[in-house]
C-alpha positions in Angstrom: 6.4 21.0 15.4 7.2 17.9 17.5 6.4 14.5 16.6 4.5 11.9 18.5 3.8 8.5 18.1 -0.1 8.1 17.7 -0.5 6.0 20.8 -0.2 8.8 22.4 -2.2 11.1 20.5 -5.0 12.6 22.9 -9.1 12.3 21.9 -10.1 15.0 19.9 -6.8 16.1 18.0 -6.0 17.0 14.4 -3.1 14.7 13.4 -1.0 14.7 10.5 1.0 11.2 9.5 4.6 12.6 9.7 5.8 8.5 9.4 4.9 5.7 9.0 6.9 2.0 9.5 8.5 0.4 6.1 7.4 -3.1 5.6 4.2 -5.0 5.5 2.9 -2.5 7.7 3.3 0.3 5.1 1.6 -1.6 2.4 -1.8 -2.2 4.8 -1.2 1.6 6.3 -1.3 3.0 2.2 -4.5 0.3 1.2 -6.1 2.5 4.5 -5.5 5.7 2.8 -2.7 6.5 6.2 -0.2 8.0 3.7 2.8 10.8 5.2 0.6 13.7 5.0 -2.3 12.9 5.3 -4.6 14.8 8.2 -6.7 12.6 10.3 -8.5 12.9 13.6 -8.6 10.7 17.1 -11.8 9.9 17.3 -11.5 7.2 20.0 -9.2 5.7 22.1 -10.1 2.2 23.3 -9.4 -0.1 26.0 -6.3 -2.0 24.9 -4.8 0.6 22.8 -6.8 0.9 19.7 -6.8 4.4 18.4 -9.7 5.4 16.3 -8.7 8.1 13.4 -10.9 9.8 11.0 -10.4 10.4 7.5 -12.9 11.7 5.0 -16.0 10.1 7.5 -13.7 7.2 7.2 -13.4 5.4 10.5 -10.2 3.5 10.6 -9.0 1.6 14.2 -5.5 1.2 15.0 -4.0 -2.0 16.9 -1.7 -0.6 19.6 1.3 -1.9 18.5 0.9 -0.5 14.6 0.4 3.0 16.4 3.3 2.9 18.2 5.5 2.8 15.1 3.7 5.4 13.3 4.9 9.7 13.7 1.9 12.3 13.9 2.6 16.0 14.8 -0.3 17.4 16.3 -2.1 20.3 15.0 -4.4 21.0 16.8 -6.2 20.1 20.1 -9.9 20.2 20.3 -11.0 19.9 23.9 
């Protein structure tokens, strides 16, 4: 299964965080439950960049740039 980086991840798909970026960005990525593993869905994505997930009827938006440094492998693709 190929990895992605999930500003590219397409509206609809199952995701599952392969990665995520060490750092500061880690420690606010784990407080929103984004933890390698974890499944999530693309509800939205946004003018600008922001990408929508879905965890557990959790909506959680994701600036552009903190997307781009974080590896999803898609699992499936609901369109």
């Amino acid at each position: 299964m190929s990895h992605i980086p999930l500003h590219k991840a397409k509206r609809g798909s199952i995701l599952r965080i392969e990665g995520i970026p060490e750092g500061k960005n880690r420690a606010l990525l784990l407080r929103l439950g984004i933890l390698k593993g974890e499944v999530v869905r693309c509800l939205e994505r946004l003018p600008g960049g922001t990408i929508v997930l879905e965890k557990n009827r959790q909506e959680i938006a994701v600036g552009f740039t903190l997307a781009s440094t974080i590896l999803v492998a898609v699992m499936t693709d609901e369109h």
